[in-house]
C-alpha positions, 0 to 999 in steps of 0.5 A, a space after each residue: 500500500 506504498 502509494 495510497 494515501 497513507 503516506 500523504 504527511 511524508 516527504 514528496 521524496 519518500 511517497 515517490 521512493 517507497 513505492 518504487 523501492 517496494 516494487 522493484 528492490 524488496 519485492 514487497 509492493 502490493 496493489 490497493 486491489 490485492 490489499 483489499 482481497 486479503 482483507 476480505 479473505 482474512 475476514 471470509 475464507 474458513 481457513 483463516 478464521 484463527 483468531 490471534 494469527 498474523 497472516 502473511 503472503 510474504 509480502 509477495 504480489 506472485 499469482 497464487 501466492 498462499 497465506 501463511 501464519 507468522 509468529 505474533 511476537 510477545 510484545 504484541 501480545 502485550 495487553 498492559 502495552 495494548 491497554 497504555 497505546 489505546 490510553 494515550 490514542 483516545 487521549 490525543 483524539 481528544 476522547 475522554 475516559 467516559 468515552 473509551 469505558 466500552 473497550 475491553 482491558 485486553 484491548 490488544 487481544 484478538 
């Protein structure tokens, strides 16, 4: 998702480089179309259906490429973590605590 608007705050040299770079040194560029489908797969096909798993393709836009599961690191897995980010996400979004009372405490959690 190198050239979507997810990068629009970044240095104009960045938003030209980083797509670049992804698709023709690392390999790892993938279209907005193909972000979306493993999106959707993620959410709708069977075999992905595990819940706390990172899916990965390997980054790889090939044809056929399968998903694969990589190991969620600790940190991650960190709900204290979990719970601080969201704190201070909520916090500079200006919501207040009243607002955030509905997220479980594992905020981090899947």
């Amino acid at each position: 998702m190198a050239d979507t608007p997810l990068f629009r705050n970044h240095f104009k040299a960045f938003q030209v480089i980083f797509p670049w770079f992804q698709k023709n040194i690392t390999g790892g560029y993938v279209t907005q179309q193909l972000a979306g489908e493993r999106v959707a797969a993620v959410v709708a096909e069977p075999d992905l259906n595990e819940s706390g798993i990172y899916w990965s393709w390997g980054n790889r836009q090939k044809p056929g490429r399968h998903s694969f599961a990589q190991e969620v690191s600790n940190e991650a897995q960190d709900d204290a973590k979990a719970r601080k980010l969201w704190d201070l996400s909520a916090k500079l979004v200006g919501l207040d605590d009243e607002s955030a009372k509905g997220v479980p405490a594992a905020a981090g959690s899947v």
